[in-house]
RONU-334430 format. One record per residue: residue in one letter; x, z, y of N, C-alpha, C, O in turn. Coordinates in steps of 0.1 Angstrom, whole numbers, always signed. Layout:
N
+------+-------+-------+-------+-------+-------+-------+-------+-------+-------+-------+-------+-------+
: type :   npx :   npz :   npy :  capx :  capz :  capy :   cpx :   cpz :   cpy :   opx :   opz :   opy :
+------+-------+-------+-------+-------+-------+-------+-------+-------+-------+-------+-------+-------+
:    A :     X :     Z :     Y :     X :     Z :     Y :     X :     Z :     Y :     X :     Z :     Y :
...
+------+-------+-------+-------+-------+-------+-------+-------+-------+-------+-------+-------+-------+
//
This chain:
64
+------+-------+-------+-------+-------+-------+-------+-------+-------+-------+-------+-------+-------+
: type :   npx :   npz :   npy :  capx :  capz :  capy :   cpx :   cpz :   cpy :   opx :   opz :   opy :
+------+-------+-------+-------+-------+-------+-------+-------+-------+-------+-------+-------+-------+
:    X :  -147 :   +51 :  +193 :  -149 :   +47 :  +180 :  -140 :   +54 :  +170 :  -128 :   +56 :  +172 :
:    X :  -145 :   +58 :  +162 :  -137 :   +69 :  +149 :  -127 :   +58 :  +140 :  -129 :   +47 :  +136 :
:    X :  -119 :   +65 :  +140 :  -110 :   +56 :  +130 :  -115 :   +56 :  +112 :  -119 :   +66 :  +106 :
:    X :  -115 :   +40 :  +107 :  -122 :   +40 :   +96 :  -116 :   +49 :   +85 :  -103 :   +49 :   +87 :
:    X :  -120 :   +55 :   +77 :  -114 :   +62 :   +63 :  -106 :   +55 :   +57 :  -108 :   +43 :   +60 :
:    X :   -96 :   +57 :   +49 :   -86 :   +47 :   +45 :   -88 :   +46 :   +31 :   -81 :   +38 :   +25 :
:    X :  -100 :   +53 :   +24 :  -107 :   +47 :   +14 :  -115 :   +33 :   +14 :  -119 :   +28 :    +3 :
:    X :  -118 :   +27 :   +30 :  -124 :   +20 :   +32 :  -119 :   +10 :   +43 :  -126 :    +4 :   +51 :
:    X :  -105 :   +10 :   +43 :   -96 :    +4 :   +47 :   -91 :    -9 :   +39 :   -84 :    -5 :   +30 :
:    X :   -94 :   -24 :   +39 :   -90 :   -29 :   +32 :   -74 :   -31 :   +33 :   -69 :   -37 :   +24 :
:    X :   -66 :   -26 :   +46 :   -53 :   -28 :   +42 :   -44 :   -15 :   +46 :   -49 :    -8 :   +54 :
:    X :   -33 :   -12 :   +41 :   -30 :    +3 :   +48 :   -17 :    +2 :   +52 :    -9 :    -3 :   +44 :
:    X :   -12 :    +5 :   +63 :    +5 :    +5 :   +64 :   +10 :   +14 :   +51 :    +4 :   +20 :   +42 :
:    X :   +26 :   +12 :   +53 :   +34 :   +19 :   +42 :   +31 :   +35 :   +42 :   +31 :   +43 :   +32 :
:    X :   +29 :   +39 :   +56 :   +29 :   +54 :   +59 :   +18 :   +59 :   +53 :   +18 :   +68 :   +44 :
:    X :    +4 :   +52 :   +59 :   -10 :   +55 :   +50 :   -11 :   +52 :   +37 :   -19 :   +59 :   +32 :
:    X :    -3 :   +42 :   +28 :    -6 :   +41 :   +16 :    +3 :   +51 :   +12 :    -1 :   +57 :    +1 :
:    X :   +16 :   +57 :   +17 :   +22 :   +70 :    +7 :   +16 :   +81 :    +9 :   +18 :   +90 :    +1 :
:    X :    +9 :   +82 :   +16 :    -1 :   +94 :   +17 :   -10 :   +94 :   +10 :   -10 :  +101 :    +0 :
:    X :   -22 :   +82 :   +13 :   -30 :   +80 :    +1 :   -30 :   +82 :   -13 :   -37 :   +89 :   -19 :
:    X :   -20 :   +75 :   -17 :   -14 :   +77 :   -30 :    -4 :   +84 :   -34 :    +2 :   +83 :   -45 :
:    X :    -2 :   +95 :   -24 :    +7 :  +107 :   -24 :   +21 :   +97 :   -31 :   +23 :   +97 :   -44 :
:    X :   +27 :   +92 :   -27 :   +38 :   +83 :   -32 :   +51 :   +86 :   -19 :   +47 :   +90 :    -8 :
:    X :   +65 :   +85 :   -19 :   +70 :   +91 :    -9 :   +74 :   +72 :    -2 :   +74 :   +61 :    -8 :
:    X :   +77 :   +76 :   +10 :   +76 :   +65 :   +21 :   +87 :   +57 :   +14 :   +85 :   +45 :   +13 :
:    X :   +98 :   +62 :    +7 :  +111 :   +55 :   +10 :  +106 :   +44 :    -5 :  +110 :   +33 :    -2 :
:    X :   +97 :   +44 :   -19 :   +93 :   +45 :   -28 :   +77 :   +34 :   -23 :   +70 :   +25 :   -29 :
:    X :   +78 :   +39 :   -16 :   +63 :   +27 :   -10 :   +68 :   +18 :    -6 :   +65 :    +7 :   -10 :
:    X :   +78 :   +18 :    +5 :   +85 :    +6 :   +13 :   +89 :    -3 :    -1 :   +83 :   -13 :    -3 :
:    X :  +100 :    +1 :   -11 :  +105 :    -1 :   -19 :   +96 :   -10 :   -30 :   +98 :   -22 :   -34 :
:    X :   +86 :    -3 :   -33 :   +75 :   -15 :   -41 :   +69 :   -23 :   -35 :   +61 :   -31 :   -41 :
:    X :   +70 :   -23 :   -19 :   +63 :   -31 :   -13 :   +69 :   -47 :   -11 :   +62 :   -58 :   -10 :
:    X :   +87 :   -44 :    -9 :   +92 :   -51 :   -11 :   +98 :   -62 :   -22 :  +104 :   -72 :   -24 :
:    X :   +92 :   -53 :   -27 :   +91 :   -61 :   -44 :   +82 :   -62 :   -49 :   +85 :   -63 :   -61 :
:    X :   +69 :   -62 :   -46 :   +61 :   -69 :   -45 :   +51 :   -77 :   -35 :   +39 :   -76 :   -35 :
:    X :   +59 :   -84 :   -26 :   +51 :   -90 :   -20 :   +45 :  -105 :   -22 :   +49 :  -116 :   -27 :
:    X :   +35 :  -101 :   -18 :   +28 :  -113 :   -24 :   +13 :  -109 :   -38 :    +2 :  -114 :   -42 :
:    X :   +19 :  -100 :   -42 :   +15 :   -92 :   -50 :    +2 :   -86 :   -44 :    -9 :   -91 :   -44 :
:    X :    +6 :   -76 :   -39 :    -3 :   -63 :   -32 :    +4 :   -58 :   -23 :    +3 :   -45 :   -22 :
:    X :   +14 :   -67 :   -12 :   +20 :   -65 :    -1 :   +15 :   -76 :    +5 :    +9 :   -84 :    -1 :
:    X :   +19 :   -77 :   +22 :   +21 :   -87 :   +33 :   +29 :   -88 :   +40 :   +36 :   -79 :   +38 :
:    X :   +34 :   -94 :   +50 :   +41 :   -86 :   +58 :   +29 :   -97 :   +70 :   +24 :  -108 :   +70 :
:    X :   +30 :   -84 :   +76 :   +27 :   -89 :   +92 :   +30 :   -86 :  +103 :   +25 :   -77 :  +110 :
:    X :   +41 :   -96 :  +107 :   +50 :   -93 :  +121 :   +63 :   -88 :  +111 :   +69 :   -94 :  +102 :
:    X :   +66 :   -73 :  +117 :   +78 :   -73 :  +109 :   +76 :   -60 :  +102 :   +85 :   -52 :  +102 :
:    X :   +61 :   -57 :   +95 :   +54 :   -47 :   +90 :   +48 :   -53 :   +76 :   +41 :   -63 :   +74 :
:    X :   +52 :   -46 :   +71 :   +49 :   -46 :   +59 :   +35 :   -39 :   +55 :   +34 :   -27 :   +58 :
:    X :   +20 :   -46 :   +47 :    +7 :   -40 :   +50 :    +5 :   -43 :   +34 :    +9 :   -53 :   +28 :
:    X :    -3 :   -27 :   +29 :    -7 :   -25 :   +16 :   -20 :   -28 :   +11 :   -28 :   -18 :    +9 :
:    X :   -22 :   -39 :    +8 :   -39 :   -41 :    +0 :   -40 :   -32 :    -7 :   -31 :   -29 :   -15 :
:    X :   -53 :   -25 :    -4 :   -52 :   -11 :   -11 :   -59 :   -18 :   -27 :   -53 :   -17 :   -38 :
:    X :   -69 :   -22 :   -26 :   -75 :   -26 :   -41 :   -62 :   -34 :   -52 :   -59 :   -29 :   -63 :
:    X :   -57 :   -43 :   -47 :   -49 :   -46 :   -53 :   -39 :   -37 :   -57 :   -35 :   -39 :   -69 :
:    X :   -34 :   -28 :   -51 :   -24 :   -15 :   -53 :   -32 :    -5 :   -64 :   -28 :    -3 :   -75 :
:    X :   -41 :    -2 :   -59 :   -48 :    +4 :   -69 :   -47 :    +0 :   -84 :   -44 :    +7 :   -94 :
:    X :   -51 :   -15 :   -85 :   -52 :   -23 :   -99 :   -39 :   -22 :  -105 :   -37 :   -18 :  -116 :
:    X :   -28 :   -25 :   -95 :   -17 :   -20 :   -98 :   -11 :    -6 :  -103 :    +1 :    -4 :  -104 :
:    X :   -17 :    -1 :  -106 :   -15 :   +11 :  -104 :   -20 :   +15 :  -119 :   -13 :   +18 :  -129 :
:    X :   -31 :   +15 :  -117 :   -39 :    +9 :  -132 :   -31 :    +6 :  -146 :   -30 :   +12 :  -157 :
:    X :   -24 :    -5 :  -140 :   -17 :   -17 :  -149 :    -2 :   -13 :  -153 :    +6 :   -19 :  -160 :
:    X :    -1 :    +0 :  -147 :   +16 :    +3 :  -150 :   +17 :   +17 :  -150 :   +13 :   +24 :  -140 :
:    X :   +23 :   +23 :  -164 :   +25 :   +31 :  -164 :   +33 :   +44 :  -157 :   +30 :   +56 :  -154 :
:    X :   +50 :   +33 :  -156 :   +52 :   +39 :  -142 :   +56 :   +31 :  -132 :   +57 :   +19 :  -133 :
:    X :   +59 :   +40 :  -118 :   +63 :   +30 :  -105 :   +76 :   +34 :  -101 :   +82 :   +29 :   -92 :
+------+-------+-------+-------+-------+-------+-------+-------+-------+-------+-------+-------+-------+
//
């Protein structure tokens, strides 16, 4: 089975959303953790990026 596109991923680890969003890991972890609950999760002891909600975020602020 092919791994799905991460455009069509509804959630992405920290590693795939700095990539995605060309953002650097240390910088993703870091908004992740400040915003959780937001457009973060944690599951287990992993932190997982709602990409739509990040996106909106994203949107909504000029910077990060």
């Amino acid at each position: 089975i092919p791994a799905e596109p991460l455009f069509r991923s509804y959630t992405l680890s920290i590693k795939e959303a700095a990539t995605y969003f060309n953002i650097g890991l240390k910088k993703m972890r870091r908004l992740a953790e400040e915003n959780l609950g937001t457009f973060a999760v944690i599951s287990g002891n992993r932190y997982l990026i709602i990409r739509v909600k990040f996106e909106e975020f994203l949107c909504n602020n000029s910077s990060i």
